[in-house]
C-alpha positions, 0 to 999 in steps of 0.5 A: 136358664128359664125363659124368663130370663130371656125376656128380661134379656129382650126387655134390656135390649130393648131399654137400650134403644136397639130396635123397635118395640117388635123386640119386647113382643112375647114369643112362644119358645120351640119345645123340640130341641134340634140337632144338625142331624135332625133337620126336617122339611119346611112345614107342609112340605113332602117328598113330591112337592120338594122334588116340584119345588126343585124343578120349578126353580129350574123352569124359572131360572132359565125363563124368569127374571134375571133379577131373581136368579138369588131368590130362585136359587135360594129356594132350589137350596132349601128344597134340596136340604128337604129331600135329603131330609126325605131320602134320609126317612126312606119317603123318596130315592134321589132317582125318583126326586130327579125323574119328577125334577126333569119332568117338571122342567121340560113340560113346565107344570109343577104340582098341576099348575103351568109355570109361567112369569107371573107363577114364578113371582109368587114362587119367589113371594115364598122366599120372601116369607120363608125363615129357614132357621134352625135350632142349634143345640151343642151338648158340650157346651150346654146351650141351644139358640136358633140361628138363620144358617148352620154355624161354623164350629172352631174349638181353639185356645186363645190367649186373654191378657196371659191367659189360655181359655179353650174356646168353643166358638159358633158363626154364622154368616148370612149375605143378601144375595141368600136372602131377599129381606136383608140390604147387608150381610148379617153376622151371628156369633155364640162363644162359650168357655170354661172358667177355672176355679182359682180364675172365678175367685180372682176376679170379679165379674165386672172385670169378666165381662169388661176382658172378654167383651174387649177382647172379642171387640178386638178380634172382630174390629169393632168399635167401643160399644157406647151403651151397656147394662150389667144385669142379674137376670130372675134365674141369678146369672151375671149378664152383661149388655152392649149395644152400639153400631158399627159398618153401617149397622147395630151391634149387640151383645149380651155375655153370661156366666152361668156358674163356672160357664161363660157365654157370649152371643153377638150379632150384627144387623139391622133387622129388628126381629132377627135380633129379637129372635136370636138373642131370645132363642138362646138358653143355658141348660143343664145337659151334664146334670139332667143325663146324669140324674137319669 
């Protein structure tokens, strides 16, 4: 799947009425595909200042606000994933990153500066700015997208009006309290199954769309999406997709099939550019061809 089939992705979405005009900006795509194994420290950021950024957030859980405890923590978090990242290249050892942590804490200077209230209102300004999402990318399935969180694998069988497909499914769940910009939890969910050959012949991609659609609808109990488009995107592949609004916040999803390959990629949230960047990060590539061309 092309990037412009991407954009016509937003540009439906858009068409829909689910957010503002944030959604259809043109955005440029990460090159570098990523794997869970792979992932690396927020930019700029080194063993010495990932072991500061730790013990800074000791400092300020202990002296700072009360109401800040979930931003602070939020930080601490990302900066433990960093230094796994750097123990893991040999740059720092876990004794050394606790030694500088420790210091950090009883002195109350991080990276030469003294932490004080107003130092940790701008470490906290740091989440704020901070999007630690991460390039997911599954061989088998032959997709990447970005999520805001590691997902949740469950390869399972389920049963469609008599059916059994072999699902493969991807989840992610990311609460308030994990990040400052969000009011309500948001919900993230890529499904990806094959179709059999007698299946495609069968049936048409209209009622594809219409029994899977329902289906995962039903599983997560959600309401009939009132508004829907089917579409062919410029690369030729079927999409439908649905937008409407359930337990306070927008829905929507966008199904494929691509081949003999179904896909299903939903969220729930109200933030417009995270669903602007989900739905315009996924792609459908082609991971069994390229390899075997090689």
């Amino acid at each position: 799947m092309k990037r412009s089939s991407s954009v016509f992705v937003l540009s439906a979405l858009l068409s829909l009425g689910l957010s503002s005009s944030a959604i259809a900006q043109e955005e440029s795509a990460p090159e570098e595909i990523i794997s869970e194994e792979d992932i690396s420290a927020p930019e700029g950021w080194d063993p010495v200042k990932a072991a500061n950024i730790m013990g800074a957030m000791d400092w300020c859980m202990a002296n700072g606000e009360e109401s800040d405890q979930a931003v602070y923590t939020t930080l601490a978090q990302g900066a433990s994933r960093a230094l796994d990242h750097f123990v893991d290249t040999g740059d720092i050892t876990y004794a050394e990153a606790s030694l500088i942590q420790s210091r950090v804490l009883e002195q109350g200077y991080y990276l030469g500066l003294e932490l004080t209230a107003a130092e940790c209102t701008n470490l906290r300004n740091i989440v704020i700015n901070w999007h630690p999402w991460q390039l997911v990318t599954s061989r088998e399935a032959s997709f990447v997208v970005e999520m805001p969180s590691w997902p949740q694998r469950e390869d399972t069988v389920r049963l469609i009006q008599g059916r059994g497909f072999e699902w493969t499914l991807y989840d992610a769940i990311v609460e308030p309290d994990n990040n400052p910009l969000l009011e309500d939890e948001e919900y993230y969910l890529v499904g990806y199954t094959r179709l059999p050959e007698d299946y495609l012949g069968s049936t048409s991609e209209d009622e594809i769309f219409e029994m899977f659609g329902q289906y995962i609808s039903n599983k997560l109990g959600l309401p009939e999406l009132p508004d829907s488009t089917s579409e062919v995107t410029p690369d030729g592949d079927p999409v439908r997709i649905t937008t409407g609004e359930a337990y306070g916040q927008s829905v929507a999803t966008v199904m494929y099939i691509v081949d003999d390959r179904f896909y299903l990629n939903l969220m729930v949230g109200k933030e417009p550019l995270h669903f602007q960047r989900f739905f315009r990060s996924f792609e459908a590539l082609d991971f069994v061809e390229e390899t075997a061309s090689k």
